[in-house]
Phi, psi and omega in degrees: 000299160262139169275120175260145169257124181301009192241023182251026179274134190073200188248154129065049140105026162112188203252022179266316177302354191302113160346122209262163180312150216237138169308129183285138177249169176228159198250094147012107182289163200257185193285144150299134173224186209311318212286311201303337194280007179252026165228033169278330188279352148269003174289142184260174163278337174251127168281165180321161147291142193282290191261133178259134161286153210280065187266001196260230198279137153242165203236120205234131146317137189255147192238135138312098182263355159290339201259011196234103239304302175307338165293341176289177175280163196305304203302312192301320182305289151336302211274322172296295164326309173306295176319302167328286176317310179277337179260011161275340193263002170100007183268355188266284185320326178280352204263327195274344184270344199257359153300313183300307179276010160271324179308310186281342166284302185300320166257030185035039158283087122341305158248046160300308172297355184256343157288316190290328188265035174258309200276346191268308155330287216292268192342321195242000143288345184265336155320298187271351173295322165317308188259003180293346179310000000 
């Protein structure tokens, strides 16, 4: 019913079939005349290779690479993922506000929440101030 073809082993019909390799040419220093002769000695007699592979300087974004969540170990990975998890569903927030409000009954601050949702105010003003910049 299906035909299989013997030329689908490898890139561009296997690695038996491969192209042999192509002489690299080099580009020659050229005659010397009267002004050129006190920059001969930085001239070589064989010059650069014509075709170059892209091996040379690259220039990269420097990247922090701790910060970046897939490089950690399984367990850190997991334990962030969980943490994650409980605080879309809402079980962290609830839990820090109902700390918040045992905290504040039991030494009688009362108006610790009205500094923390001042300080939260301040926070996300400084936010959009920020990026209006």
């Amino acid at each position: 019913m299906y035909e299989t073809k013997q030329e689908t082993t490898g890139l561009r019909g296997g690695f038996g079939h491969s192209k042999p390799p192509q002489r690299i040419e080099c580009v020659s220093a050229s005659v010397l005349y009267d002004g050129q002769r006190g920059r001969a000695s930085l001239q070589r007699e064989g010059a650069r290779a014509r075709r170059q592979t892209r091996t040379g300087y690259r220039q990269n974004l420097h990247s922090n690479d701790d910060e970046i969540l897939a490089g950690k170990p399984k367990v850190i990975r997991w334990f962030v993922y969980i943490f994650a998890a409980l605080c879309l569903c809402g079980i962290v927030p609830m839990a820090a506000a109902e700390w918040l409000i045992w905290f504040c009954d039991s030494f009688g601050c009362w108006w610790l929440p009205f500094i923390l949702l001042g300080g939260e105010v301040w926070f996300i003003l400084h936010l959009i101030g920020r990026d209006a910049r």
